[in-house]
C-alpha positions as CSV (number, residue, x, y, z in Angstrom):
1,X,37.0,-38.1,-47.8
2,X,39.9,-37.1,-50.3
3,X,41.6,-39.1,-52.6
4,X,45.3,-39.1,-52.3
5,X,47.0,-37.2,-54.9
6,X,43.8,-35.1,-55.2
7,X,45.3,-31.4,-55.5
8,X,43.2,-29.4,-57.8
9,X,40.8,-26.7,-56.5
10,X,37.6,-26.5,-55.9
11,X,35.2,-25.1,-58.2
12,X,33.9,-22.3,-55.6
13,X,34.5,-21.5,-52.0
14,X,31.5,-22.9,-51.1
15,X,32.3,-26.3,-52.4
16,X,35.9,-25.9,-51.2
17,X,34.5,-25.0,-47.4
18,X,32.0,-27.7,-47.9
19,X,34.8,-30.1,-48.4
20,X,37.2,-28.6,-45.8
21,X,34.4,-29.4,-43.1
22,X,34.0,-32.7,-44.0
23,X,37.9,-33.7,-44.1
24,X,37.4,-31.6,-40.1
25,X,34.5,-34.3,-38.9
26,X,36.1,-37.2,-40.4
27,X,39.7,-36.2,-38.5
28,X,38.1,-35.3,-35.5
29,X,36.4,-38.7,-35.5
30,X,39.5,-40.1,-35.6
31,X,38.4,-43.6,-36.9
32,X,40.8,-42.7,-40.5
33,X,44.2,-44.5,-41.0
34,X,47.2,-43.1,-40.4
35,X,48.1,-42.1,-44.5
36,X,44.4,-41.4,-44.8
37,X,45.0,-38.6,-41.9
38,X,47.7,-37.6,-43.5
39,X,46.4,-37.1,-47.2
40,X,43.1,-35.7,-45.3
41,X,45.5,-33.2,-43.4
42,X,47.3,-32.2,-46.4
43,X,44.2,-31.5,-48.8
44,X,42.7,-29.7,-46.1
45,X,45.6,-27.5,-46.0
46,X,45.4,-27.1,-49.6
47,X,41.2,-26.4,-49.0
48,X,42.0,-23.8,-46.0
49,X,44.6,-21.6,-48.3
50,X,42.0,-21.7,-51.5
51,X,39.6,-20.1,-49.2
52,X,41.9,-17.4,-47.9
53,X,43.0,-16.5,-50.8
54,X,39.2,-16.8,-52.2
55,X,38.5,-14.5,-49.2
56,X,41.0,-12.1,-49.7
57,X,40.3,-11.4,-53.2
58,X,36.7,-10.8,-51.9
59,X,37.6,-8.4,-49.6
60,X,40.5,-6.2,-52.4
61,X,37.2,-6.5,-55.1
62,X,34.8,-4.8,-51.9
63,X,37.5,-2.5,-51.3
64,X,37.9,-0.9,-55.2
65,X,33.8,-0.8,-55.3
66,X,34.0,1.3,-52.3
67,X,36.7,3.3,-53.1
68,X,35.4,4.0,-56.6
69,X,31.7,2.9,-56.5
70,X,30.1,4.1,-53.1
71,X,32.1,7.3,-52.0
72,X,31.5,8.5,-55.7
73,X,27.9,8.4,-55.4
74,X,27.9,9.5,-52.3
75,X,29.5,12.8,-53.2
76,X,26.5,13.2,-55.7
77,X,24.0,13.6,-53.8
């Protein structure tokens, strides 16, 4: 479960979503505190908008190979 104050990323998306699903099953337990819902709500928001953002940079870096990568060597053949 998160710590409260406990705001720093993740060291990859994998251990971020890791995290984020178990902050989900301990909420949807509901055997947490009120503040401990609350911090748990609050990093998982923080969790949920490192992976988007993880995610979207993904999908701009797939985008640039394709536009300079794969329809270049396509065009060679």
């Amino acid at each position: 479960m998160p710590t409260p104050g406990k705001s720093q990323d993740p060291p990859t998306f994998e251990s971020a979503l890791t995290e984020l699903e178990k902050i989900v099953a301990g909420m949807e337990a509901g055997q947490l505190p009120l503040e401990q819902s609350l911090a748990a709500y609050k990093r998982g928001a923080e969790l949920l908008k490192y992976c988007q953002t993880s995610l979207q940079d993904a999908q701009r870096e797939v985008s640039i190979l394709e536009e300079n990568v794969l329809k270049n060597f396509g065009a060679t053949e």
